[in-house]
VOVOSE-47566 format. One record per residue (C-alpha): y negated, x negated, z; residue in three letters; chain; residue number from 1. Coordinates in Angstrom, 1 decimal, decimal comma, padded with zeros to 4 digits. Layout:
N
py=Y&px=X&pz=Z&code=ALA&unit=A&pos=NUM
...
END
This chain:
294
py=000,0&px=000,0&pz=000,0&code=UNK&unit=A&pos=1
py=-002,3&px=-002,9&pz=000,7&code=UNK&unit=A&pos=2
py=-001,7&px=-004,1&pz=-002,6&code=UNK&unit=A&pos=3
py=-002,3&px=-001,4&pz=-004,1&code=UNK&unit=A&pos=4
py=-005,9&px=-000,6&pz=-002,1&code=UNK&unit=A&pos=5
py=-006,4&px=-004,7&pz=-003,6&code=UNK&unit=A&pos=6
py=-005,8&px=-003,6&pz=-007,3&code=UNK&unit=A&pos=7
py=-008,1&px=-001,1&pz=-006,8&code=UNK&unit=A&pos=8
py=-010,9&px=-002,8&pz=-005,4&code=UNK&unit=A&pos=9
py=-010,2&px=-005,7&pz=-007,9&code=UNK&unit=A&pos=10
py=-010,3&px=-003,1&pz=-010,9&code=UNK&unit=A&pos=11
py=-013,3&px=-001,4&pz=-009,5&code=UNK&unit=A&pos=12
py=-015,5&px=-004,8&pz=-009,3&code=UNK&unit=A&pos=13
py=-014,2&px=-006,2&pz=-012,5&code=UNK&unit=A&pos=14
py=-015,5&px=-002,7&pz=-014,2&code=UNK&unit=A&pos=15
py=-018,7&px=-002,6&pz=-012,6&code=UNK&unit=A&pos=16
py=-019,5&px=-006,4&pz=-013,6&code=UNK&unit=A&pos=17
py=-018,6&px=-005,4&pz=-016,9&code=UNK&unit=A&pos=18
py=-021,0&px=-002,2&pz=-017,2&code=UNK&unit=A&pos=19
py=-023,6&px=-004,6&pz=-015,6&code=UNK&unit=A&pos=20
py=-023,1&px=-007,3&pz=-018,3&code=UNK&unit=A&pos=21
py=-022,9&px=-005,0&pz=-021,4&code=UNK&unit=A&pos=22
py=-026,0&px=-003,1&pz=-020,1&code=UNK&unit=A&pos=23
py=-027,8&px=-006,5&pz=-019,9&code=UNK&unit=A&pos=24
py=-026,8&px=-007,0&pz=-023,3&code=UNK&unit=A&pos=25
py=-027,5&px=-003,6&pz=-025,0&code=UNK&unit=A&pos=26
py=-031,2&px=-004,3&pz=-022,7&code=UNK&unit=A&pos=27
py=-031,7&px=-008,3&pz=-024,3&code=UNK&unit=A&pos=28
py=-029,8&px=-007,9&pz=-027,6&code=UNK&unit=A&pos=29
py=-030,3&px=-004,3&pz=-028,8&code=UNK&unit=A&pos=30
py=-033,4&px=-003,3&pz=-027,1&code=UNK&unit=A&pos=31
py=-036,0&px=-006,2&pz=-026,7&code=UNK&unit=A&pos=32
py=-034,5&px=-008,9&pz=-029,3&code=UNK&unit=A&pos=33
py=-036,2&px=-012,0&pz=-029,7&code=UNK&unit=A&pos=34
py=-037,8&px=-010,8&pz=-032,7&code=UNK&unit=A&pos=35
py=-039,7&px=-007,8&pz=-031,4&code=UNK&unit=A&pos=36
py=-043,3&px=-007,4&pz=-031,7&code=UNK&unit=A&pos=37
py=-044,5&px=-007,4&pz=-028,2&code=UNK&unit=A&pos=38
py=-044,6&px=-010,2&pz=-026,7&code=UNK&unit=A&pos=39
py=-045,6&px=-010,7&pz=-022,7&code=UNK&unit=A&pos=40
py=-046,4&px=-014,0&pz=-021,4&code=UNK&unit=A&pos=41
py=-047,4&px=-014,2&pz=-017,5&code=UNK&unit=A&pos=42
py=-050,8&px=-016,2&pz=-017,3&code=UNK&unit=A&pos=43
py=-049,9&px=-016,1&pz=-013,5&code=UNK&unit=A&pos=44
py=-048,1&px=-014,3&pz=-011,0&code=UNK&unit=A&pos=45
py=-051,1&px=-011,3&pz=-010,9&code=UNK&unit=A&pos=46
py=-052,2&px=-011,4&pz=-014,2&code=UNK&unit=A&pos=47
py=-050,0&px=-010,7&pz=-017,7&code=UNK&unit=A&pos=48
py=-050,7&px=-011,4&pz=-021,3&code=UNK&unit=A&pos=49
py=-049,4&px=-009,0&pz=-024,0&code=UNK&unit=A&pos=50
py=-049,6&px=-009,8&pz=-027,1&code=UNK&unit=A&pos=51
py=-049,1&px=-008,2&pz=-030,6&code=UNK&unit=A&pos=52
py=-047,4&px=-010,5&pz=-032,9&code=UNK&unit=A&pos=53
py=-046,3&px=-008,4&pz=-036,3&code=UNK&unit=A&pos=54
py=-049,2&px=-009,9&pz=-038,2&code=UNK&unit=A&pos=55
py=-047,3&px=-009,3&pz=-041,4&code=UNK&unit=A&pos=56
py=-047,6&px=-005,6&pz=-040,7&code=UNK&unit=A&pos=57
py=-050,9&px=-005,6&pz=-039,8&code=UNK&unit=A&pos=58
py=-049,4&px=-005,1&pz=-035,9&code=UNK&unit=A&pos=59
py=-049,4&px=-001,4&pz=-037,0&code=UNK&unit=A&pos=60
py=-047,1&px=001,0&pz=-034,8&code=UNK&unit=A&pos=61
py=-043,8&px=002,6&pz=-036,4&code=UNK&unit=A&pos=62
py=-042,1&px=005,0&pz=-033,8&code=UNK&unit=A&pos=63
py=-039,6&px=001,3&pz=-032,3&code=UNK&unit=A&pos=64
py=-043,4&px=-000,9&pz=-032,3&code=UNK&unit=A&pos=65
py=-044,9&px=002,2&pz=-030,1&code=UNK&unit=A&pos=66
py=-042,0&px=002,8&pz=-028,1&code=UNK&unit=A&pos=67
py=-041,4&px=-001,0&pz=-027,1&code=UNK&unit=A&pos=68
py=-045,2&px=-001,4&pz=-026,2&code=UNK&unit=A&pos=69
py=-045,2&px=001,7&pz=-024,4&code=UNK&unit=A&pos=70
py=-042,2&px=000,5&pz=-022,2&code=UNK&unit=A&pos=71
py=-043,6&px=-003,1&pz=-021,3&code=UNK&unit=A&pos=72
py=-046,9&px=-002,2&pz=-020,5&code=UNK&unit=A&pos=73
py=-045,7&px=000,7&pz=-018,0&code=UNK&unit=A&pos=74
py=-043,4&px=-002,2&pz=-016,6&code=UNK&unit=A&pos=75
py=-046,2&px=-004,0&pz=-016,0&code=UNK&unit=A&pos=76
py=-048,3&px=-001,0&pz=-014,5&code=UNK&unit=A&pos=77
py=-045,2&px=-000,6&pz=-012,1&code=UNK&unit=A&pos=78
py=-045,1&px=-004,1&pz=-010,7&code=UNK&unit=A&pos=79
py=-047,1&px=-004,4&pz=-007,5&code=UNK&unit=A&pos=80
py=-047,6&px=-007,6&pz=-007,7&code=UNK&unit=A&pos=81
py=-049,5&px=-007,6&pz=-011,2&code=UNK&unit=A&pos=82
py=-053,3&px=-006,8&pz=-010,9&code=UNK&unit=A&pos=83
py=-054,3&px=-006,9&pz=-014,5&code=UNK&unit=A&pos=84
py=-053,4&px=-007,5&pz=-017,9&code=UNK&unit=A&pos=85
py=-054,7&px=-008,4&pz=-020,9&code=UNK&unit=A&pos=86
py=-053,9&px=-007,0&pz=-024,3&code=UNK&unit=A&pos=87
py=-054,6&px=-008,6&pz=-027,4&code=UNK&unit=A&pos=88
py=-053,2&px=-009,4&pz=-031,5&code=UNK&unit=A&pos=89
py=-052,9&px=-012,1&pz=-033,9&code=UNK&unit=A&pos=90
py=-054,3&px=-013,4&pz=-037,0&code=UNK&unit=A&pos=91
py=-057,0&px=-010,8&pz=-038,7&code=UNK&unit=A&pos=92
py=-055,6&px=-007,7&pz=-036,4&code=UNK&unit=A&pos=93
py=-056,1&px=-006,6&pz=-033,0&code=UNK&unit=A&pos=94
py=-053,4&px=-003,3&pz=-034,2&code=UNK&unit=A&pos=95
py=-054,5&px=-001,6&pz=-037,1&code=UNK&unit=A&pos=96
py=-052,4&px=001,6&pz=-035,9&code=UNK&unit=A&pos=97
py=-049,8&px=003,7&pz=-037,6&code=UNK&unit=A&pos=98
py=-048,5&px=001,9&pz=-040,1&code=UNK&unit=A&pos=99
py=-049,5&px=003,9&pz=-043,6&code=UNK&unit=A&pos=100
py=-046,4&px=003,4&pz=-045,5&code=UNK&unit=A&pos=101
py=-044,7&px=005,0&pz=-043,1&code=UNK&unit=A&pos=102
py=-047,1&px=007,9&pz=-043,4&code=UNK&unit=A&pos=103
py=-046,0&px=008,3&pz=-046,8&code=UNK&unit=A&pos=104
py=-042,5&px=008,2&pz=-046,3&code=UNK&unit=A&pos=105
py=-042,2&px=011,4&pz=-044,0&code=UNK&unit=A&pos=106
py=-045,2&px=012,8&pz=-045,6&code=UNK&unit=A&pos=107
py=-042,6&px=012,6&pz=-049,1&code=UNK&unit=A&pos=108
py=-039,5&px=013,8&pz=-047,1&code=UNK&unit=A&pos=109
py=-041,1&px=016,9&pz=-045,3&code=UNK&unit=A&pos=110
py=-041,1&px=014,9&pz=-041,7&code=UNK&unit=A&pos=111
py=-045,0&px=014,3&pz=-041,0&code=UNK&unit=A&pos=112
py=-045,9&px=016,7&pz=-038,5&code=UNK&unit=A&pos=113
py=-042,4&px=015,7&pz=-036,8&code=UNK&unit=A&pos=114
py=-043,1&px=012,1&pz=-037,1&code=UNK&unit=A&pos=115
py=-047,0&px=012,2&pz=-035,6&code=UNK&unit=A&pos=116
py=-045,9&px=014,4&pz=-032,9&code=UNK&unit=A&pos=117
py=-043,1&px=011,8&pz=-032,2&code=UNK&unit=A&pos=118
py=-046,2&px=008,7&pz=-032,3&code=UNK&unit=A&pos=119
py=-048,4&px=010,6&pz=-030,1&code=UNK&unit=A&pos=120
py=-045,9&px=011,6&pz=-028,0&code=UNK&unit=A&pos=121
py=-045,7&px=008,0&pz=-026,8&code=UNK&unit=A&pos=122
py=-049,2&px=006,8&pz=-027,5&code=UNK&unit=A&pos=123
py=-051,0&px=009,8&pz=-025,6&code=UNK&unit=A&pos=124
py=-049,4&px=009,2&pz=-022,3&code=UNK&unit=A&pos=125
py=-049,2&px=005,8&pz=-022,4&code=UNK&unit=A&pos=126
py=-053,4&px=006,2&pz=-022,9&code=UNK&unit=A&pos=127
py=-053,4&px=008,4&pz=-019,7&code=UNK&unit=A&pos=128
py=-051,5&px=006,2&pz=-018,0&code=UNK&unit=A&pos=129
py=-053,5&px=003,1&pz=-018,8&code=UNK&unit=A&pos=130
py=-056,4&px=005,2&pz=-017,4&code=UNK&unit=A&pos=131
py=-055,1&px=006,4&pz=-014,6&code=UNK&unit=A&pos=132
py=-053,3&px=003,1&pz=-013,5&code=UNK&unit=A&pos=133
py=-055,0&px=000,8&pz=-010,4&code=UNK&unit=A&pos=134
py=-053,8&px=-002,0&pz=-012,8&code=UNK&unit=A&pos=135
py=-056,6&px=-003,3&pz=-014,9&code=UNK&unit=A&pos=136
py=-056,9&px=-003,6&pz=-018,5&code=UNK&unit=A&pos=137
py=-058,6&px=-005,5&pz=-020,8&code=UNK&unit=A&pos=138
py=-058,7&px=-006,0&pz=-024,6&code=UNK&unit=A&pos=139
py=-059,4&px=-009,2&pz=-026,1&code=UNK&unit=A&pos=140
py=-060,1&px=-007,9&pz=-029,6&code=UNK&unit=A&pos=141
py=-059,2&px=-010,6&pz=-031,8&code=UNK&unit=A&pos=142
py=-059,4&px=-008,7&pz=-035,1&code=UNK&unit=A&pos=143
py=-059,4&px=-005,5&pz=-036,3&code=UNK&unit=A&pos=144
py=-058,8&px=-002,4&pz=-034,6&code=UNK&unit=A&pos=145
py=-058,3&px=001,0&pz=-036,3&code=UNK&unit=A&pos=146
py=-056,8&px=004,2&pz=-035,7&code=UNK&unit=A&pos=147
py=-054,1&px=004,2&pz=-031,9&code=UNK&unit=A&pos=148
py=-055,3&px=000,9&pz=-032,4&code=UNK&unit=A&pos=149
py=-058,9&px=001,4&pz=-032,0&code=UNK&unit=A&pos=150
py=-057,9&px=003,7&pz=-028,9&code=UNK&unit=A&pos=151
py=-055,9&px=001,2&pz=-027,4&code=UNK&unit=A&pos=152
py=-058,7&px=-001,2&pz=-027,0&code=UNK&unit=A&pos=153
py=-061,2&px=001,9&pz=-025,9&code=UNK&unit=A&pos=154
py=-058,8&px=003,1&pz=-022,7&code=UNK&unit=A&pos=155
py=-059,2&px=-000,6&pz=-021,9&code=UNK&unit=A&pos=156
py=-061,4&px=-000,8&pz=-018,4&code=UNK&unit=A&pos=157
py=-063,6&px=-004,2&pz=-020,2&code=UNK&unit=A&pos=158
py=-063,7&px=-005,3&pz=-024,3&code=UNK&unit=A&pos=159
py=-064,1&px=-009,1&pz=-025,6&code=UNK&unit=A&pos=160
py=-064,2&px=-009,3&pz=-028,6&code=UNK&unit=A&pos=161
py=-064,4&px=-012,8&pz=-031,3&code=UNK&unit=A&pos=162
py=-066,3&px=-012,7&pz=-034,1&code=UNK&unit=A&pos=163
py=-063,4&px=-011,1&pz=-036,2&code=UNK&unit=A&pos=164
py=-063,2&px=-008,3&pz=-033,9&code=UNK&unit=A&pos=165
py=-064,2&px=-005,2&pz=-035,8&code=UNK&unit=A&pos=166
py=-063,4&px=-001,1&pz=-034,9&code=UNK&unit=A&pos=167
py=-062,5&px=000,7&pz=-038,0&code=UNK&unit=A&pos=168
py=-063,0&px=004,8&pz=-037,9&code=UNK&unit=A&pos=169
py=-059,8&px=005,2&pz=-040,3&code=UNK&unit=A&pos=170
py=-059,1&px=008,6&pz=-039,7&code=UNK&unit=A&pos=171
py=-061,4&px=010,4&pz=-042,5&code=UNK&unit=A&pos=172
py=-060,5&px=008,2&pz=-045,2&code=UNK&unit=A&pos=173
py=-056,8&px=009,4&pz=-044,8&code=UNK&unit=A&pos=174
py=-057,9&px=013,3&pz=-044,3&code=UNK&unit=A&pos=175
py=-057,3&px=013,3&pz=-040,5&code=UNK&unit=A&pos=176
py=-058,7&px=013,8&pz=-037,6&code=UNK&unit=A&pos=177
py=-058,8&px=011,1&pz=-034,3&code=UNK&unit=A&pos=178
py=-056,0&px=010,7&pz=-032,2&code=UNK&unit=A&pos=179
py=-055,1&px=007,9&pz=-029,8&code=UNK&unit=A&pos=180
py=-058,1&px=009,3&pz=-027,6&code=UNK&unit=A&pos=181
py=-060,8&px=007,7&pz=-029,9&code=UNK&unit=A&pos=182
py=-062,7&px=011,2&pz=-030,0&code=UNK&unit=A&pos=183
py=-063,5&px=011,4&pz=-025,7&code=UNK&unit=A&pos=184
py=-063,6&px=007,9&pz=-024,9&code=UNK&unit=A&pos=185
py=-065,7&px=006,5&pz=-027,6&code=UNK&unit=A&pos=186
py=-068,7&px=009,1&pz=-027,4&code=UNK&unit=A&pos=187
py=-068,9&px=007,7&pz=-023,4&code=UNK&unit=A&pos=188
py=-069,3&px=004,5&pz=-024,5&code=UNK&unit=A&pos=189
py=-072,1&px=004,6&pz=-027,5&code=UNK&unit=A&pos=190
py=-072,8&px=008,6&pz=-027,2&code=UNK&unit=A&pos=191
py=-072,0&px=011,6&pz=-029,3&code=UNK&unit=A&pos=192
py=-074,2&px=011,1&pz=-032,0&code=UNK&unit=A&pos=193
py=-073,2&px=007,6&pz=-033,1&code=UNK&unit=A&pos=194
py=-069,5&px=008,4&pz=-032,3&code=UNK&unit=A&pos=195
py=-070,2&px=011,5&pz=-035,2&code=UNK&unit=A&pos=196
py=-071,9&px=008,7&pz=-037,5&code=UNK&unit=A&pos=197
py=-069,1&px=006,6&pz=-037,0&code=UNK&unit=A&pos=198
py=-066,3&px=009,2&pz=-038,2&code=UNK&unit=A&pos=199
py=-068,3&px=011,1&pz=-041,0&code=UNK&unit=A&pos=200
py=-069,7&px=007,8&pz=-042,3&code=UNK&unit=A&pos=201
py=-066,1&px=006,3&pz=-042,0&code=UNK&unit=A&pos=202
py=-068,0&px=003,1&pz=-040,8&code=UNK&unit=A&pos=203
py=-066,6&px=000,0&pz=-039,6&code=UNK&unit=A&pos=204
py=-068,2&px=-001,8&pz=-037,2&code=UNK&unit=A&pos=205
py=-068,4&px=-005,6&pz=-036,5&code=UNK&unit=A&pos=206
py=-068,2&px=-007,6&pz=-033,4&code=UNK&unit=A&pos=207
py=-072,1&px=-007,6&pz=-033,3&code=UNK&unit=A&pos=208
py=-072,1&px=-003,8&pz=-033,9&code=UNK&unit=A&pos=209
py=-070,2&px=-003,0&pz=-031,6&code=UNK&unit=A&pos=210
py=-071,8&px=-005,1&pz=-028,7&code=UNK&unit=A&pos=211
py=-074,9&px=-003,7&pz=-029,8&code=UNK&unit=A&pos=212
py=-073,5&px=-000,2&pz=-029,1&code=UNK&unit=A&pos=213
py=-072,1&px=-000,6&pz=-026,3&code=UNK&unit=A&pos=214
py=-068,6&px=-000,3&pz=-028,0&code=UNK&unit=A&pos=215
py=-067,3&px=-003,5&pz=-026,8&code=UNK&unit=A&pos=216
py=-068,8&px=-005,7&pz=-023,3&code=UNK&unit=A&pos=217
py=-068,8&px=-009,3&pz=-024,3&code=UNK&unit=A&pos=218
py=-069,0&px=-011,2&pz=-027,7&code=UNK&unit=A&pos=219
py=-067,6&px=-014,5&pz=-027,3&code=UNK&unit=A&pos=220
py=-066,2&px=-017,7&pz=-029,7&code=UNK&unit=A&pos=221
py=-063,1&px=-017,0&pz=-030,8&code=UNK&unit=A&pos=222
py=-061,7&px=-020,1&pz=-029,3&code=UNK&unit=A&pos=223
py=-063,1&px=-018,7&pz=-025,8&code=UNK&unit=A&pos=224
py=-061,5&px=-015,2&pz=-025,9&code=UNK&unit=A&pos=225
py=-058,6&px=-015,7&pz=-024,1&code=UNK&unit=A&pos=226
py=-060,1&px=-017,7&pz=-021,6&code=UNK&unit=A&pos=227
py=-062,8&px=-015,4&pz=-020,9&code=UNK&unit=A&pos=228
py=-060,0&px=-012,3&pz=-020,9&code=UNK&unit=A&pos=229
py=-058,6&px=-014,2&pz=-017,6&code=UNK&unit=A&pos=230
py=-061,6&px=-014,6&pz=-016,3&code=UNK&unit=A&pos=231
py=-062,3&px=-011,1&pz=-015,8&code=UNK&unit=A&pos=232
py=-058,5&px=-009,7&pz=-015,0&code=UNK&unit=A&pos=233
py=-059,1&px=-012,5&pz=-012,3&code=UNK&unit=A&pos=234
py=-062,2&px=-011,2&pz=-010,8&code=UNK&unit=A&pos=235
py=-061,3&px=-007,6&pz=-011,2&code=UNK&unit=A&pos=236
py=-058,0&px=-007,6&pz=-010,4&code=UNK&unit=A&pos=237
py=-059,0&px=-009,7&pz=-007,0&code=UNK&unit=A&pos=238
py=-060,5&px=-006,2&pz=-005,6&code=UNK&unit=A&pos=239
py=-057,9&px=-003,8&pz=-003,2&code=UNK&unit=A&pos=240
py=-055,9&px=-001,2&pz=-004,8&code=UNK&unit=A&pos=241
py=-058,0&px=001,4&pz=-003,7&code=UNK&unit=A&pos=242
py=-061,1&px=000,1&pz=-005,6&code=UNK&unit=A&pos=243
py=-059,0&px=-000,4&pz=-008,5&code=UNK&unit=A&pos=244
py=-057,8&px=002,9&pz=-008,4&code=UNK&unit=A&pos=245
py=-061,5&px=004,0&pz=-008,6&code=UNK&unit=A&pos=246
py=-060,8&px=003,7&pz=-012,6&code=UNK&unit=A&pos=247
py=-060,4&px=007,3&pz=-012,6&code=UNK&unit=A&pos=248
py=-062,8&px=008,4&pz=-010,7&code=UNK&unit=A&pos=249
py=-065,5&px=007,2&pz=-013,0&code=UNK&unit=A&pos=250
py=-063,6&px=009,5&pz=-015,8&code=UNK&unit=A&pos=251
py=-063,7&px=012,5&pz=-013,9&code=UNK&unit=A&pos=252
py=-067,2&px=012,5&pz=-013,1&code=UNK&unit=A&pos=253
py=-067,6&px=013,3&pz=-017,0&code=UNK&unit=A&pos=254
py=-066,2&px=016,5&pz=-016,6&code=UNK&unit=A&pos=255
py=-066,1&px=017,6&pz=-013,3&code=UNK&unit=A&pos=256
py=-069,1&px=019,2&pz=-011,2&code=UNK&unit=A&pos=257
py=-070,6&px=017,2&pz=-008,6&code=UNK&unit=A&pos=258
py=-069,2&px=018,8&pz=-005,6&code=UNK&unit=A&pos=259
py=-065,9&px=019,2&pz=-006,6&code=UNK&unit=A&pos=260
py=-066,1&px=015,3&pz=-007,6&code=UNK&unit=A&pos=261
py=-067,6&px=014,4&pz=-004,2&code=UNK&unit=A&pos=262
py=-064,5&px=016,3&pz=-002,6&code=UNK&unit=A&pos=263
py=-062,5&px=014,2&pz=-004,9&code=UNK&unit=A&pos=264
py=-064,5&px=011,0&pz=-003,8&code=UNK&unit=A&pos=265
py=-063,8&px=012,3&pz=000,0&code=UNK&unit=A&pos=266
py=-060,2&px=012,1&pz=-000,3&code=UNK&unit=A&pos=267
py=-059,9&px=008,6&pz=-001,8&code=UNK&unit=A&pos=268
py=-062,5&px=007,3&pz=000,8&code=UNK&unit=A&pos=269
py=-060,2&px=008,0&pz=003,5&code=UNK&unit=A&pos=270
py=-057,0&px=007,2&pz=002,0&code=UNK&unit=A&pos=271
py=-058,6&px=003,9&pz=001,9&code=UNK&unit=A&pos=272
py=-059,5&px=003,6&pz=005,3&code=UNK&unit=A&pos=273
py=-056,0&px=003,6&pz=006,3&code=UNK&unit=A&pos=274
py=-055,2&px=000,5&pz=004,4&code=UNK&unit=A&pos=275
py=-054,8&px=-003,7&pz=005,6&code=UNK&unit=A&pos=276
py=-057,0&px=-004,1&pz=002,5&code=UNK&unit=A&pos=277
py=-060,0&px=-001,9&pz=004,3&code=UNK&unit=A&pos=278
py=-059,4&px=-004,1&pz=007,5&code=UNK&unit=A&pos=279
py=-059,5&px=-007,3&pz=005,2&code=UNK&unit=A&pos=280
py=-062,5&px=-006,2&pz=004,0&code=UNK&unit=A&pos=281
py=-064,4&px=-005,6&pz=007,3&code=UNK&unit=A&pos=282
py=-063,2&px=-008,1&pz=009,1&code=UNK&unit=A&pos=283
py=-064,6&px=-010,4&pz=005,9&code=UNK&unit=A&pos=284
py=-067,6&px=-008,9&pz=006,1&code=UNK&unit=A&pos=285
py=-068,5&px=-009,2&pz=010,0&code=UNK&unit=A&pos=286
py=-066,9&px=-013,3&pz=009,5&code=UNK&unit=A&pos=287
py=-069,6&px=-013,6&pz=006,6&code=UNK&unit=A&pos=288
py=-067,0&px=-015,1&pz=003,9&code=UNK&unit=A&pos=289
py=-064,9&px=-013,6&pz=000,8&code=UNK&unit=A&pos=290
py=-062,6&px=-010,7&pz=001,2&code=UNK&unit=A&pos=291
py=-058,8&px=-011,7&pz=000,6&code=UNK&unit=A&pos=292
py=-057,3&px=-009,0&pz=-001,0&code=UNK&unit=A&pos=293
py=-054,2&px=-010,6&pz=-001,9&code=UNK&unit=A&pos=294
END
């Protein structure tokens, strides 16, 4: 009988190292191969660099691009110990979104309205999420960004762009309308006037139009873009969770009224009271030197 109970035991580890090593497979192999076209390289152990890397395909999105981006950044969102992150592309294109040949393709087979809702069903959250996150975003636009690209780079929380950094409108020029979230969070960074110019003009704007505008928040050398990205996940990913978290609050203030956004503003004030970050931050205060937030 005590053999027996062995066997078992034997035969119950042996399959559960095997389900473990096949899933780890399926994960590395099948899922996030070598060759895939986000890449995420830790700068250090608060602060993450995600880059696009299909340059050949202008790092536009196919349904496998969206859905691999989508699940690395909200890995990043989830770890606690990463404060920020830094999204950016290569060669002439920050992401130039959905990728147009595909747009044909299910246009051509009767799949379109299948195939957007299948796109936005990723993108749209993942946007919110961003948004809603305490984990701090910023876009180093290194070229150009059009269409879920352009509203990747706008739900980002600070823009550097190079000189090759430029926002494309897209959308009109193919008979759409905006998606990606380009419609609400553009008009709240230049206004509603220019964001209407901007679509019904189909304009592009450069690095220097869009600084002018307010569209972007630094114009730097494009050998300095990086490097000024990590500066500023540094600084603002140095402040406590519950400042970080204030992201959102500065989003609903756009639609709500002010008392129920002073109610709002109640309840996060509080929450942080309760936290070792609030007690950091007093204590640094009465000592006269630097909070530690870490």
């Amino acid at each position: 009988m005590a053999n027996v109970f062995t066997l078992l035991i034997f035969s119950i580890k042996f399959f559960f190292l095997a389900f473990v090593s096949i899933t780890s497979y399926i994960q590395k192999v099948l899922l996030y191969p070598d060759n895939m076209p986000v890449e995420l390289k830790p700068v250090s152990d608060e602060i993450m660099l995600v880059t696009l890397t299909d340059e050949s395909a202008t790092n536009a999105f196919d349904p496998e691009f969206m859905s691999e981006l989508d699940v690395k950044i909200r890995q990043i969102i989830q770890d606690e110990k990463i404060r920020s992150f830094i999204l950016t592309g290569t060669g002439k294109f920050f992401c130039a979104g959905a990728n147009i040949n595909e747009f044909r393709k299910h246009y051509d087979k009767g799949t379109i309205g299948k195939w957007i809702k299948e796109m936005t069903d990723i993108l749209h959250p993942l946007i919110l999420k961003i948004r809603h996150s305490d984990t701090i975003m910023i876009a180093a636009v290194n070229g150009a960004a059009a269409g879920a690209g352009l509203g990747l780079a706008l739900s980002a929380d600070y823009r550097i762009a190079s000189p090759g950094g430029k926002f494309a409108a897209s959308y009109f020029s193919l008979g759409l309308s905006p998606d990606g979230g380009t419609s609400w969070l553009l008009p709240r960074l230049v206004g509603s006037q220019k964001t209407r110019i901007f679509f019904f003009e189909n304009q592009v704007w450069s690095a220097d139009k869009c600084l002018e505008y307010g569209a972007i928040d630094e114009l730097v050398d494009e050998t300095m873009l990086i490097q000024n990205s990590i500066k500023i996940a540094n600084k603002w990913g140095s402040w406590s969770k519950a400042s970080r978290s204030s992201k959102d609050l500065l989003d609903f203030q756009e639609n709500n009224d002010l008392e129920s956004h002073l109610k709002l503003e109640q309840r996060r004030i509080i929450d942080a009271g309760f936290t070792p970050e609030f007690s950091e931050g007093v204590d640094a205060f009465l000592e006269k030197r630097e909070a530690n937030f870490n």
